[in-house]
Wavefront OBJ file of the C-alpha trace (Angstrom):
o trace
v -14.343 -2.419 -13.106
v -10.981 -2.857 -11.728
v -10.099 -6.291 -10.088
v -7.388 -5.750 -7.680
v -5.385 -8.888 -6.789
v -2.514 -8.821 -4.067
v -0.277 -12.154 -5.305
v 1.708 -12.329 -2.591
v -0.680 -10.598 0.482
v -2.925 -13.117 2.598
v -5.535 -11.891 4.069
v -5.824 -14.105 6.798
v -5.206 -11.961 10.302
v -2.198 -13.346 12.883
v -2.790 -13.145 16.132
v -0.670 -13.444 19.272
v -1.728 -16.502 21.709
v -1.172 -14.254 24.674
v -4.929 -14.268 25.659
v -4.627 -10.691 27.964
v -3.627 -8.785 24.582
v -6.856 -7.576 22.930
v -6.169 -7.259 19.450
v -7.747 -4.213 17.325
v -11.165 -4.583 15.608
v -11.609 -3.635 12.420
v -14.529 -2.519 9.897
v -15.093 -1.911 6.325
v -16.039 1.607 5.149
v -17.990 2.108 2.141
v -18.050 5.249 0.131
v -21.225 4.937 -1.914
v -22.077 8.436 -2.893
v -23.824 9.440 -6.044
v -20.365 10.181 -8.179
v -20.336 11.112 -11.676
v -17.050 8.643 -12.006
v -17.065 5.267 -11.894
v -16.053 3.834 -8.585
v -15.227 1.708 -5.823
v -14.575 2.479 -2.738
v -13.877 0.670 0.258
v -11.124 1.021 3.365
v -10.535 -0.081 6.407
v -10.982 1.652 10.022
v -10.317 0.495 13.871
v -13.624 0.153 15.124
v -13.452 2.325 18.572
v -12.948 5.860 19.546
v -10.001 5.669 21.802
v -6.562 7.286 21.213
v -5.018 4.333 19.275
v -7.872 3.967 16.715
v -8.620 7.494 16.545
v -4.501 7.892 15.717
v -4.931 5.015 13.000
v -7.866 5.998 11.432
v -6.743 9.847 11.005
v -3.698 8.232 9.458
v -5.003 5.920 7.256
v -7.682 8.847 6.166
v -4.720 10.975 5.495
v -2.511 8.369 3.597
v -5.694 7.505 1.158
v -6.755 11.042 0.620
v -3.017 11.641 -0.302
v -2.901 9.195 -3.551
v -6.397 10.630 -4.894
v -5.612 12.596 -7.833
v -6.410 16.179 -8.024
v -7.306 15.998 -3.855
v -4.655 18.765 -2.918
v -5.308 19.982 0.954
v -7.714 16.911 1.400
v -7.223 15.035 4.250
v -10.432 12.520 4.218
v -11.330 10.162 1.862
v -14.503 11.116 1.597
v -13.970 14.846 0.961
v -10.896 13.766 -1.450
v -13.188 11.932 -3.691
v -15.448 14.448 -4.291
v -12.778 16.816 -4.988
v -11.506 14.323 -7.831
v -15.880 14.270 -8.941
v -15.635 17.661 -9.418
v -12.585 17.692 -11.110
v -13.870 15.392 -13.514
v -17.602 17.492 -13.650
v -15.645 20.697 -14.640
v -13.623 18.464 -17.212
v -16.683 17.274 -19.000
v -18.242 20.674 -18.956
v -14.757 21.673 -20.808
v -14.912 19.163 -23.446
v -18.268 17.717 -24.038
v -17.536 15.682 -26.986
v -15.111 13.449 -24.409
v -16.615 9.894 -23.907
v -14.336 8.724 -21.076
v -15.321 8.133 -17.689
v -12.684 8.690 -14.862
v -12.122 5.892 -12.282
v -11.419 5.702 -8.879
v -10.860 2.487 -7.154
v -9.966 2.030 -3.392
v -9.035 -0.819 -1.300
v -7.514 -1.508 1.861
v -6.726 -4.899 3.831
v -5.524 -5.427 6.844
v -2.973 -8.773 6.213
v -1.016 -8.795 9.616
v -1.753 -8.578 13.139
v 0.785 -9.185 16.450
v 0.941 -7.698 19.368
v 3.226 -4.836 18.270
v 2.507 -4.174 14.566
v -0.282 -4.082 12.400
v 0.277 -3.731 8.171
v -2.416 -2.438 6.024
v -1.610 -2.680 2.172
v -3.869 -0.068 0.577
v -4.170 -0.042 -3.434
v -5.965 3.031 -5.671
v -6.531 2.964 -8.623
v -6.980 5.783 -10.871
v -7.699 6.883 -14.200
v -8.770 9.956 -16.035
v -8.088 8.987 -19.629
v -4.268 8.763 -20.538
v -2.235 6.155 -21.852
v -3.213 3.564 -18.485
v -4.504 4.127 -14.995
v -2.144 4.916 -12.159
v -2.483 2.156 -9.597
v -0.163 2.718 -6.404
v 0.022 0.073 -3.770
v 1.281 1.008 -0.066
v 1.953 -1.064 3.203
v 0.968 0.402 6.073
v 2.619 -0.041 9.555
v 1.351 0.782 12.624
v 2.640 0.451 16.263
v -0.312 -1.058 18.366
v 0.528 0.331 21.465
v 0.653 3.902 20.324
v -1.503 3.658 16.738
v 2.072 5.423 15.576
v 3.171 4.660 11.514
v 6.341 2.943 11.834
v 9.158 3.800 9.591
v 12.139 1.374 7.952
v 14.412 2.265 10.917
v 11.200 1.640 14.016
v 11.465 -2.280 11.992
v 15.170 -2.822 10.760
v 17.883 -2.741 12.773
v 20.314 -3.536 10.208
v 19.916 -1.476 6.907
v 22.798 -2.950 5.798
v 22.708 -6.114 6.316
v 18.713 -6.530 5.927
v 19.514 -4.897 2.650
v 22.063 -7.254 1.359
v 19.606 -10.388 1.846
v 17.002 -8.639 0.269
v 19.278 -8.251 -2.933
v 19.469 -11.404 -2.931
v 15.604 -12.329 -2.798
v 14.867 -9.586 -5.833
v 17.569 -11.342 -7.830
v 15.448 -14.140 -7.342
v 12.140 -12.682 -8.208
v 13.153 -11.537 -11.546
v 15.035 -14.130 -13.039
v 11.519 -15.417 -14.530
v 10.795 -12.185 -15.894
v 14.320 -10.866 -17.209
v 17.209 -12.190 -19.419
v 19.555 -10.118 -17.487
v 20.148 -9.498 -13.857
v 22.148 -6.934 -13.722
v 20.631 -4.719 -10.660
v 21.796 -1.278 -12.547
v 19.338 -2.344 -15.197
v 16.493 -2.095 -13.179
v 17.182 1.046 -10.774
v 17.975 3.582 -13.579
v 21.666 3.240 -13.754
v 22.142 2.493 -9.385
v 22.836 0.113 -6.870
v 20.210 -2.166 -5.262
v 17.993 0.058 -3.624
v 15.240 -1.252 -0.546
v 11.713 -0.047 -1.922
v 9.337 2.134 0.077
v 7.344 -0.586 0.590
v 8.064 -2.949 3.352
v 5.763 -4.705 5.784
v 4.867 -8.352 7.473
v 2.862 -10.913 6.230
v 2.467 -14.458 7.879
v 5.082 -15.815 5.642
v 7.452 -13.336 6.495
v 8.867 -9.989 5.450
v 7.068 -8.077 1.887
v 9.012 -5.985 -0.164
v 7.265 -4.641 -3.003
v 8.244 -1.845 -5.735
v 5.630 0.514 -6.803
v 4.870 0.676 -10.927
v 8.346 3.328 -11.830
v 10.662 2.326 -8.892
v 12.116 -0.414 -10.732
v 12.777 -0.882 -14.621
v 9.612 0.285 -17.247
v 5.849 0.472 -16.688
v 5.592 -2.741 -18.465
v 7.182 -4.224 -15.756
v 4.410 -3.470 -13.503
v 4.653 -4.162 -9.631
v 7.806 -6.226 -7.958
v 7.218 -7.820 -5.229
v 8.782 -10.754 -2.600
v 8.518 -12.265 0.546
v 11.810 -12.843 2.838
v 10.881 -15.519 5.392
v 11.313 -14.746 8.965
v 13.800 -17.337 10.097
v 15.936 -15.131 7.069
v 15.048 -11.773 7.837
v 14.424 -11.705 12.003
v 18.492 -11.117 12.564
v 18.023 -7.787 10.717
v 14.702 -6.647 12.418
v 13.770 -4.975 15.654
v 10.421 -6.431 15.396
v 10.085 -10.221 15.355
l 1 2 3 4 5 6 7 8 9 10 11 12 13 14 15 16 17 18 19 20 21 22 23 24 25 26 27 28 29 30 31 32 33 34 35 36 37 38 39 40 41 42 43 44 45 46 47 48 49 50 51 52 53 54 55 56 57 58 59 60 61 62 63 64 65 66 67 68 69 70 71 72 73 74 75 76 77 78 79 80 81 82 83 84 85 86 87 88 89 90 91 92 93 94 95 96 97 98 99 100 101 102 103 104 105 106 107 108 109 110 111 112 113 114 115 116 117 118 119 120 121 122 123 124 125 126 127 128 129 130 131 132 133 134 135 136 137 138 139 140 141 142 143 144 145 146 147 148 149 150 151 152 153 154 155 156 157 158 159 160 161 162 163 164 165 166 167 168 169 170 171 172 173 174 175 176 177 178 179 180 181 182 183 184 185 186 187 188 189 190 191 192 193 194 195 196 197 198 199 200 201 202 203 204 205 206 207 208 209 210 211 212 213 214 215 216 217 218 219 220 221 222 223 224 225 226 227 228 229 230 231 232 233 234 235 236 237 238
């Protein structure tokens, strides 16, 4: 079994002190049906039926289903997992002599909560028998007035400069892990490039970098906070 491990996320849920703002509730699914892969499977939803949640949870259903292998035209969880079952069914029924057991792994947590924005980091997990799983992390953000994903531009307001301190943070990250810091070694021959990856935490600002967007595998995920007293010039959300 897969033990995921978010180094950086905590799980602990801010809150805004501003008593007439009603934050979202939310529950844990379970998917716990009788697979032929080994798995785990677990996600959050907004616990309610109104036009936010329902927005959230379709989106968050959508965003899972997405980074299921083999789940083409999927756009639940549930029905995406047994679409990468069957996969895995047919695949054993083509080579019976194959003693490997696919994986799927799936967790969410919600590890930031104001009154305007709510982040989600979800993390699958995946393997059906090559050289090492695929895991993929992603931070979600979502407007709590409308239940609306927010993009980089709905948080930054300065690309630019929000870009140029966050150079400066990576620079730090990897001087632990790396003889050299020259940025064009680690983003294939470019300039310092923001990852897709960017949400809030109660220490501040995450940036992390998916397994491929930076250097080799072996590198595995990069990840950093920017506090907010260093990154609140450069967002539209504070």
């Amino acid at each position: 079994m897969k033990n995921f491990c978010f180094s950086i996320i905590i799980i602990s849920l801010f809150y805004s002190c501003n008593n007439e703002v009603k934050p979202l509730v939310f529950k844990t699914e379970v998917i716990s049906e009788d697979l032929k892969i080994n798995s785990e499977i677990s996600f959050n939803e907004v616990d309610g039926n109104d036009a936010i949640s329902n927005k959230i949870n379709a989106t968050l259903q959508n965003k899972i289903a997405a980074l299921i292998p083999n789940s083409e035209n999927q756009t639940t969880i549930k029905d995406a997992v047994l679409a990468f079952d069957n996969e895995y069914t047919s695949f054993v029924n083509d080579f019976s002599n194959n003693e490997h057991v696919w994986e799927l792994h799936i967790e969410t947590e919600v590890i930031y909560q104001s009154e305007e924005i709510i982040t989600i980091v979800v993390n699958v997990y995946s393997d059906t028998g090559g050289a090492h799983g695929n895991d993929t992390i992603q931070l979600l953000n979502f407007n709590t007035e409308t239940g609306a994903l927010y993009d980089h531009s709905n948080i930054i307001n300065d690309i630019e400069g929000f870009k140029s301190i966050a150079e400066t943070y990576f620079i730090k990250s990897i001087k632990n892990d790396s003889e050299s810091t020259s940025i064009s070694e680690f983003f294939f021959g470019k300039s310092f490039q923001l990852p897709e990856n960017i949400g809030f935490s109660e220490d501040g600002i995450v940036l992390l970098y998916n397994t491929y967007e930076v250097s080799t595998f072996n590198q595995g995920f990069t990840e950093f906070v920017i506090p907010f007293e260093e990154a609140n010039p450069y967002l539209k959300i504070n």
